[in-house]
C-alpha distance (Angstrom), angle and dihedral (degrees) to the residues before:
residue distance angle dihedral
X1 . . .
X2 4.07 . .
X3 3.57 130.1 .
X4 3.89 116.5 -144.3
X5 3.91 121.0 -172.1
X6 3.89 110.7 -138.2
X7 3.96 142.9 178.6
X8 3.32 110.4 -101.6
X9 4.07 116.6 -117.2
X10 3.73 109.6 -98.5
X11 3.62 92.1 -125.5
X12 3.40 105.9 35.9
X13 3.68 98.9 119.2
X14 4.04 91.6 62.8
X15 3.67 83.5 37.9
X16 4.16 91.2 65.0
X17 3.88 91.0 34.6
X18 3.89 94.9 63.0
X19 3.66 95.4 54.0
X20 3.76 91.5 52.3
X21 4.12 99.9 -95.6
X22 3.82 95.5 127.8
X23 3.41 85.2 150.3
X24 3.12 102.6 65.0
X25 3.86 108.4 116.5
X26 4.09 98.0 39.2
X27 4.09 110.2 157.7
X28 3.27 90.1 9.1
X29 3.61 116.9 -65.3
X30 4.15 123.5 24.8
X31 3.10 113.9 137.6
X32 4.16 104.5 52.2
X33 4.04 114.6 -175.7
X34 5.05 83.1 166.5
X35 3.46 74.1 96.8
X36 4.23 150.8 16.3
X37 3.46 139.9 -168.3
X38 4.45 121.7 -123.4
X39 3.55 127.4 -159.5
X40 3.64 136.8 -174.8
X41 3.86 120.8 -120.9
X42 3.69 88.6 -104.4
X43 3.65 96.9 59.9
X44 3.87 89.8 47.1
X45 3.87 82.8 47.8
X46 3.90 91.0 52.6
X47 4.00 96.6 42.5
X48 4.51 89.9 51.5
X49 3.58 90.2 41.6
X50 3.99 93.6 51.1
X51 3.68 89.6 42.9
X52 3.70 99.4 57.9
X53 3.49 86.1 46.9
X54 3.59 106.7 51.8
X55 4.05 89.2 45.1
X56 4.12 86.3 57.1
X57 4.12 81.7 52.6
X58 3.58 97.2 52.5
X59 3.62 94.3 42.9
X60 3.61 82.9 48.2
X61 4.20 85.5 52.8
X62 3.48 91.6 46.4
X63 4.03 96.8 55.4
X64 4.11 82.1 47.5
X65 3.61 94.1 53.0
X66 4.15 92.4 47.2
X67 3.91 87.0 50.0
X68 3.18 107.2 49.2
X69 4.38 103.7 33.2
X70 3.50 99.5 -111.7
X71 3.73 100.8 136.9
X72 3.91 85.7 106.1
X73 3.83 82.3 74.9
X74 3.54 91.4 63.4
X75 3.64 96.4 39.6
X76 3.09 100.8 -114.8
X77 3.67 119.6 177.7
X78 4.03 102.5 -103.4
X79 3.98 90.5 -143.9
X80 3.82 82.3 59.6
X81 4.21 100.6 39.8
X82 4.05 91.1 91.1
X83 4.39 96.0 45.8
X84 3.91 77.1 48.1
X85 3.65 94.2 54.4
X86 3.66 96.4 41.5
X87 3.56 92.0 45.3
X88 4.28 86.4 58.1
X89 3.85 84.1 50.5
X90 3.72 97.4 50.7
X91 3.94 87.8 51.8
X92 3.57 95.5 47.2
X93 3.41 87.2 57.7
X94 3.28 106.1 43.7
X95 3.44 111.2 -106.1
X96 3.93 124.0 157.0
X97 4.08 95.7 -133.4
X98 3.84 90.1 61.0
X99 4.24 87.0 49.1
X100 3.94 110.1 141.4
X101 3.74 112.9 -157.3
X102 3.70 105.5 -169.2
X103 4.04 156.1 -22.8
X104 3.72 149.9 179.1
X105 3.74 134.0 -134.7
X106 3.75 123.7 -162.7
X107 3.86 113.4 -130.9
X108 3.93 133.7 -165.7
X109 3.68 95.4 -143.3
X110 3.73 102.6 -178.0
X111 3.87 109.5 154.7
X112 3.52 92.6 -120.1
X113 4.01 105.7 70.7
X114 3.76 131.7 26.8
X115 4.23 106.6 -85.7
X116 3.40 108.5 -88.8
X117 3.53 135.8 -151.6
X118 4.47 118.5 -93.2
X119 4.08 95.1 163.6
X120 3.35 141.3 -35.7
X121 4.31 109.6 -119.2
X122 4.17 82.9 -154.2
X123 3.73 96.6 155.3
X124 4.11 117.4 33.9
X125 3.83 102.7 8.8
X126 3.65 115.7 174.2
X127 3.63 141.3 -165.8
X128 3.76 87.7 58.1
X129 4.38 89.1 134.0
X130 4.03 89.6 47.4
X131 4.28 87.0 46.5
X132 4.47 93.2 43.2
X133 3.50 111.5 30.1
X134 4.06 120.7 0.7
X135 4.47 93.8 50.6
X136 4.70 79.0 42.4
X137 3.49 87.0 52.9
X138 3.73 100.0 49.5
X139 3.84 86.5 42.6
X140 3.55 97.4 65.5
X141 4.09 87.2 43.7
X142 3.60 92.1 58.4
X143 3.59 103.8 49.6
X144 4.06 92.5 99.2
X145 3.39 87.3 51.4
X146 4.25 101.2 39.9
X147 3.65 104.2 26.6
X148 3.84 124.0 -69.2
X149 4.18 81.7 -119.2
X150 3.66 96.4 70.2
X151 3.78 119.8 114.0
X152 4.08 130.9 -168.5
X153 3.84 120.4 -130.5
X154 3.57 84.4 -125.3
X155 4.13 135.6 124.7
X156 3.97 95.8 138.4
X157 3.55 94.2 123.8
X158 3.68 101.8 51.9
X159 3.87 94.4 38.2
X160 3.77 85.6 51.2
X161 3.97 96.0 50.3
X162 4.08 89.0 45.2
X163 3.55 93.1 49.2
X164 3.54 87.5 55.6
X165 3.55 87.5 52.3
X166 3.25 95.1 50.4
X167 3.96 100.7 65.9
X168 3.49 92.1 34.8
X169 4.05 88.2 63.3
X170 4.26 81.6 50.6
X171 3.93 93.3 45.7
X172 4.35 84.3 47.7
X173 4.22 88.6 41.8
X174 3.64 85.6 48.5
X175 4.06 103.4 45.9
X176 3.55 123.3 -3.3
X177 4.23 85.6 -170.3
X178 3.60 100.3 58.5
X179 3.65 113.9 81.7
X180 4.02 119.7 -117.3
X181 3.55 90.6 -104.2
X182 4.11 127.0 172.7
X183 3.64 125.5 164.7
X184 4.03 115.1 -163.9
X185 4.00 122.2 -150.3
X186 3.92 144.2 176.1
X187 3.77 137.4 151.3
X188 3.41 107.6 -49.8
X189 4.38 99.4 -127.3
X190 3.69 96.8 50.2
X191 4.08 121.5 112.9
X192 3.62 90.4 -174.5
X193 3.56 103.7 42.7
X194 3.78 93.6 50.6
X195 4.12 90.6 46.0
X196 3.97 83.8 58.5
X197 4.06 95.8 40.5
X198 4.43 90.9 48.0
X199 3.75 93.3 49.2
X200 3.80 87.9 46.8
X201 3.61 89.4 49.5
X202 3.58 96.2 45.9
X203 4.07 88.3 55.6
X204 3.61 90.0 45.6
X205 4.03 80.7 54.9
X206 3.39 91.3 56.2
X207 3.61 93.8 57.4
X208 3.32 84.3 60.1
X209 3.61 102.3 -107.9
X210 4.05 121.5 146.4
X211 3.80 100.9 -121.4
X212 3.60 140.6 -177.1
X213 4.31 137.0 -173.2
X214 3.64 130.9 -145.1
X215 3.31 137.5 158.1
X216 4.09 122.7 -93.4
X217 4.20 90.1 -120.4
X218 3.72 90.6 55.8
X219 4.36 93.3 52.4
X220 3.79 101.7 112.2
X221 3.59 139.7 -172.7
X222 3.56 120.9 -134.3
X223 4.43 130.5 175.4
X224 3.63 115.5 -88.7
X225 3.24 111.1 -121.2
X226 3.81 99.1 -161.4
X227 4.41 86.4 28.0
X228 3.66 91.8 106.5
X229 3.63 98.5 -168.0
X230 3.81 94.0 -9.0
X231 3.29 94.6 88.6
X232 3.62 116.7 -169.6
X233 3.51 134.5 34.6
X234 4.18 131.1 -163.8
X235 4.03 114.9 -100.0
X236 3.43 131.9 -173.8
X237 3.84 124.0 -133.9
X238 4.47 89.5 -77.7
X239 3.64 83.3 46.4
X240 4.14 90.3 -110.3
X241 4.25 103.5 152.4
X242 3.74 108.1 -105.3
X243 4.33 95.2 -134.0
X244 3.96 88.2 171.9
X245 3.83 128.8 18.4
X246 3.50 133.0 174.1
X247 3.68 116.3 -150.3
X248 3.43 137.6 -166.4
X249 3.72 91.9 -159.6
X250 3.69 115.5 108.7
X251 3.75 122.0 -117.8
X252 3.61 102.4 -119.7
X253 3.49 92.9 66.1
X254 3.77 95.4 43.1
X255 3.76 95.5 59.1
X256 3.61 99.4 55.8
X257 3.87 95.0 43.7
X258 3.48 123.5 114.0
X259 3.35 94.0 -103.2
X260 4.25 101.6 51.5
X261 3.37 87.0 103.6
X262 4.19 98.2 67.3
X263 3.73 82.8 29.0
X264 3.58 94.2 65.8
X265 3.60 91.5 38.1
X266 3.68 88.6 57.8
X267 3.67 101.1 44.4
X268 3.62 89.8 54.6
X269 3.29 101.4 48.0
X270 3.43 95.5 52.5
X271 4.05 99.9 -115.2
X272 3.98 94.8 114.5
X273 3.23 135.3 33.3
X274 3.80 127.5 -156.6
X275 3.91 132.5 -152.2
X276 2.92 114.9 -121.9
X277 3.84 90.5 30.7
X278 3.90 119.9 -137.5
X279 3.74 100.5 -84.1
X280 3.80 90.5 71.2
X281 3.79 87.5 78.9
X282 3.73 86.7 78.1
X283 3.75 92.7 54.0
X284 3.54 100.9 34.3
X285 4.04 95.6 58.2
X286 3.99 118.9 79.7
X287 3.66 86.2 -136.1
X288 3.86 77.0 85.6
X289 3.68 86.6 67.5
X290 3.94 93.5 75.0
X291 3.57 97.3 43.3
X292 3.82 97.5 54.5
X293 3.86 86.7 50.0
X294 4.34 92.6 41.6
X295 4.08 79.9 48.9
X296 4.25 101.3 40.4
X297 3.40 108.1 15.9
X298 3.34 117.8 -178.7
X299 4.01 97.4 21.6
X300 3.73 116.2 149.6
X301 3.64 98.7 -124.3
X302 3.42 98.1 49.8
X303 4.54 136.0 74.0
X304 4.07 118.3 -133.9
X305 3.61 99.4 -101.6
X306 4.00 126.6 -176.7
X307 3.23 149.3 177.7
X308 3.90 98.4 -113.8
X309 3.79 125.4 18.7
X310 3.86 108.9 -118.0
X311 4.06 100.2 94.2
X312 4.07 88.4 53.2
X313 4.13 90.0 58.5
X314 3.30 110.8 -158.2
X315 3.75 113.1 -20.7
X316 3.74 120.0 65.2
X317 3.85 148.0 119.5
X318 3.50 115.2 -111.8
X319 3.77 109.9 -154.3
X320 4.18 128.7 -178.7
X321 3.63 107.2 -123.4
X322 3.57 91.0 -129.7
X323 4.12 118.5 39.3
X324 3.77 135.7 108.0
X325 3.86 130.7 -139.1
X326 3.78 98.8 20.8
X327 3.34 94.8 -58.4
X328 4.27 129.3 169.5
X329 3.78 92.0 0.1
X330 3.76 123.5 144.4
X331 3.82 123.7 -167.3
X332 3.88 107.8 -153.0
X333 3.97 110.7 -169.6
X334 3.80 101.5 171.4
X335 4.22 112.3 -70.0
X336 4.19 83.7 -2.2
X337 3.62 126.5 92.7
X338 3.76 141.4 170.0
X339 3.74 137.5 177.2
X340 3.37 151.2 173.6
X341 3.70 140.3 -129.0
X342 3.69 131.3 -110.7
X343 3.81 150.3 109.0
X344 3.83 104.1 -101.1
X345 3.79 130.4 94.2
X346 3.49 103.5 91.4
X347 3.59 95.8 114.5
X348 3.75 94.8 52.4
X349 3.61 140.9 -108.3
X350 3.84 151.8 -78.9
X351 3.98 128.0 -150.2
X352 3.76 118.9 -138.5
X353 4.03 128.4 -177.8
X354 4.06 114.8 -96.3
X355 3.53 105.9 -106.2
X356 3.76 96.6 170.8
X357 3.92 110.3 -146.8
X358 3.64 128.2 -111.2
X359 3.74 117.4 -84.3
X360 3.81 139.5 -137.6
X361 3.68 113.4 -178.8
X362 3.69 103.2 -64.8
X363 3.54 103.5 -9.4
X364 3.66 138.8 70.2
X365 3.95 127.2 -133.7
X366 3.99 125.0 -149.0
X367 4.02 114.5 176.2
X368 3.73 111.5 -141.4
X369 3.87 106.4 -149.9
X370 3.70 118.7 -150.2
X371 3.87 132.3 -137.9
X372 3.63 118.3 -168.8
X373 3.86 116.9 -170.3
X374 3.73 91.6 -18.0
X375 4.15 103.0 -48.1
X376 3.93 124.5 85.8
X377 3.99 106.0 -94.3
X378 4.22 100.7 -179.9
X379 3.53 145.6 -50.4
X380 4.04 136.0 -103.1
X381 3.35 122.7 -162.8
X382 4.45 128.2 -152.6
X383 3.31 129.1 -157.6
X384 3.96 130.0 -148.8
X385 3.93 136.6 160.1
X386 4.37 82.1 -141.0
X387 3.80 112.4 75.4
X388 3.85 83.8 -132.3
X389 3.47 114.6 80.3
X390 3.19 114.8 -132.2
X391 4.45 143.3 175.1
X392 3.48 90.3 -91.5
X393 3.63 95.6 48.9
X394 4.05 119.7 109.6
X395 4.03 135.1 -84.3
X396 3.91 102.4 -149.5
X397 3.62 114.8 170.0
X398 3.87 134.9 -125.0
X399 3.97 149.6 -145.4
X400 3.88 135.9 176.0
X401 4.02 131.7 -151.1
């Protein structure tokens, strides 16, 4: 892995902004084309095969944690433990309300040792446009300048579009009377949420699915009028039911809303379903960082990770098991700390090894690894002069020879 310093195109701005990636220079500078990152085919080689395995590990984790109770561990609501459980056994068995669409994992990708495992973004992973389209798009601009051999570890888009296709062919196996109906939602103030949740939608369009967007505050609830004892049912803002929703709107909060109690109700019931489905609480914790070392310790794609920090001595991560965007993490290495801001921790924490991220200069690079309806689908890679990698921190694309 190479970094090479380039001009910038001229129109790159306009460039972004026609393929829907208007957000493209929040806090200042995101996405960052001064400068790219080039792989050989063996590194690209390396980073799928480590993917696909570590998602068979923490699928592996997952069934443990089901098995054996251990959800308290990732405090887990206990009202919620069994729709967890059953969600895990849906998916294991293949059925479309337990369907996961996507994730990212976090890599250090140094050159030296296999990529290994940071976190796994299971539930609301973003910077899914910037991975698919916007870093494809400046690909194919750059071939005068780079080579017009160079390829892109990158199939996001068309995994995305025929995973979409996928459970729409269930929904049609299942009932040919119901229309393929799939509402999209996220907070209702975020640029960068609602860039994600549009190209999303306009995959799941694709797929052929009708498809419509509103914001989380403007989800209602509204009597059933066939329910019976149900009760309640999900609405959007024309009070059409919402059957199947994806949300960018992570689970922790959704559980201890005011409305988890319907929610639940719903879910297990069978009137709404949610993507990503229940079971991606399991993944999408970093309490799931301790298991997959208790369960495969010692594998090469993954960090020592445990539950308190006194058998990683004196140079470790410490991570809340619940947080978004880098937040509350402190990197102890010896008499050095660092750590970052944030409102999450509540829950508790997990310890993983320092593996200190490669660095360029200033800054310091993390790959985020896609999977897309269960396979590796691409990579993304951030920039930031913090080793903790953060909101603000840099999209900088990437190709490979």
């Amino acid at each position: 892995m190479q970094r090479q310093m380039l001009a910038p195109r001229e129109n790159w701005p306009a460039a972004m902004e026609a393929l829907g990636f208007r957000y493209h220079s929040i806090d200042g500078t995101y996405w960052d084309e001064s400068r790219c990152y080039r792989f050989g085919s063996d590194e690209i080689d390396a980073i799928d095969d480590a993917t696909a395995e570590l998602h068979a590990r923490c699928l592996d984790a997952a069934a443990h944690v089901v098995a054996r109770g251990r959800m308290d561990e990732f405090a887990i609501p206990r009202a919620w433990q069994p729709l967890v459980a059953q969600s895990w056994r849906d998916f294991t068995q293949g059925a479309p309300q337990a369907f996961s669409l996507f994730g990212r994992m976090d890599l250090v990708v140094d050159g030296v040792q296999p990529p290994r495992l940071l976190e796994y973004n299971a539930d609301t992973p973003t910077a899914c446009l910037e991975a698919s389209v916007a870093q494809w798009d400046w690909l194919q601009a750059m071939r005068p300048t780079l080579g017009q051999h160079i390829d892109q570890f990158n199939s996001i888009h068309e995994k995305l579009v025929a995973a979409w296709q996928r459970l729409l062919a269930q929904h049609r196996a299942e009932d040919t009377q119901q229309p393929a109906r799939l509402h999209f939602a996220a907070v209702a103030d975020s640029d960068e949420d609602w860039g994600n949740v549009d190209y999303l939608r306009d995959c799941a369009m694709q797929a052929g699915w009708t498809t419509f967007a509103l914001p989380v505050e403007r989800i209602g609830l509204q009597r059933d009028p066939v329910g019976g004892d149900a009760g309640l049912r999900f609405v959007d803002e024309f009070n059409v039911p919402i059957e199947r929703l994806f949300k960018l709107y992570p689970w922790e909060w959704l559980v201890r809303e005011d409305f988890a109690e319907p929610l639940a109700h719903a879910l297990a019931v069978g009137s709404l379903q949610l993507i990503e489905p229940p079971w991606k609480m399991l993944l999408a914790n970093k309490a799931l960082l301790p298991v997959l070392w208790e369960l495969f310790p010692g594998h090469p794609n993954l960090l020592p990770a445990h539950f308190t920090p006194e058998p990683l001595g004196a140079r470790y991560v410490r991570k809340p098991k619940l947080a978004r965007e880098g937040a509350n993490v402190t990197l102890v290495d010896g008499p050095f700390s660092e750590s970052s801001d944030g409102g999450y921790g509540a829950e508790g924490f997990v310890y993983q090894a320092l593996a200190p991220l490669p660095r360029f200069g200033r800054d310091h690079v993390v790959v985020g690894a896609w999977v897309v309806d269960g396979v590796p689908a691409g990579i993304g890679l951030r920039e930031d002069d913090s080793p903790i990698t953060r909101n603000t921190s840099r999209f900088v694309p990437h190709y490979f020879t």
